[in-house]
C-alpha positions in Angstrom: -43.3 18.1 -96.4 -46.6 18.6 -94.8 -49.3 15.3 -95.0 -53.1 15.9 -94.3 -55.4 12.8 -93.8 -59.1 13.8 -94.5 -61.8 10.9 -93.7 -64.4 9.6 -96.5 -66.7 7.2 -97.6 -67.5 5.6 -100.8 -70.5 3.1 -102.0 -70.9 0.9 -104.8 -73.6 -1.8 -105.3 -70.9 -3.6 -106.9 -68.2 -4.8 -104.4 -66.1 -2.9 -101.3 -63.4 -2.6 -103.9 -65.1 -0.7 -106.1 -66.6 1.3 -103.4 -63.2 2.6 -102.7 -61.7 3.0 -106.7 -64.7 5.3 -107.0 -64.1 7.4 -103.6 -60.2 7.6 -104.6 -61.5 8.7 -108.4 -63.9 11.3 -106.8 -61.5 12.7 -104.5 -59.0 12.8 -107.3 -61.0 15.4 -108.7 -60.9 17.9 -106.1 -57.3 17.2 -103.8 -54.1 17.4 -105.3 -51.0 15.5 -104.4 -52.9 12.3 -103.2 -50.5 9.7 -101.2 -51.7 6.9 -99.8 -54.9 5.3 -98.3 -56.0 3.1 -95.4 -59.3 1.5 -95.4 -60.6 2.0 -91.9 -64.2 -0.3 -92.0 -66.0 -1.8 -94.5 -69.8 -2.7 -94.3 -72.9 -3.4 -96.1 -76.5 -3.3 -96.5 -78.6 -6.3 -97.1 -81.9 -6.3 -98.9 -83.4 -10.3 -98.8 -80.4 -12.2 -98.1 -78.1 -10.5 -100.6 -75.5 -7.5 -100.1 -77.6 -4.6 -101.8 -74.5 -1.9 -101.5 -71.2 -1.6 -100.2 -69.6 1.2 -97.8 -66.0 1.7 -96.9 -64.7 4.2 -94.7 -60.9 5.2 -96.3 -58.7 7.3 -94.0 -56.9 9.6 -97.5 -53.2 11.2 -96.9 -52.6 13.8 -99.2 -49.0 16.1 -99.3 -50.0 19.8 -98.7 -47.9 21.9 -101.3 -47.1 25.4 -99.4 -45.5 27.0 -102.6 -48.4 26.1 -104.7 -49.9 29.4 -105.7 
């Protein structure tokens, strides 16, 4: 078994957790055989004194099927 990790961000004006259910959802679409995740940083922009959006940076493993045709 072959494991790939691929490094991406996601953004939400909603919370860092939903930053990175979207970025896992998105990348859903496109790799197969998604394994695991490790959130590597987490920050924000503020607009007044109030979080405007959220960024995480998510370090994705994903299993690399070599039969797959």
């Amino acid at each position: 078994m072959t494991e790939k990790h691929l490094t991406i961000t996601g953004s939400s004006s909603v919370s860092w957790k939903d930053a990175i259910v979207k970025a896992v959802e998105e990348a859903d679409q496109t790799i197969d055989y998604i394994s695991s995740i490790k959130i590597l940083e987490q920050r924000a922009n503020i607009n007044g004194s109030k979080i405007s959006e959220y960024f995480v940076d998510i370090d994705l493993s994903f299993i690399i099927d070599r039969d797959r045709e």
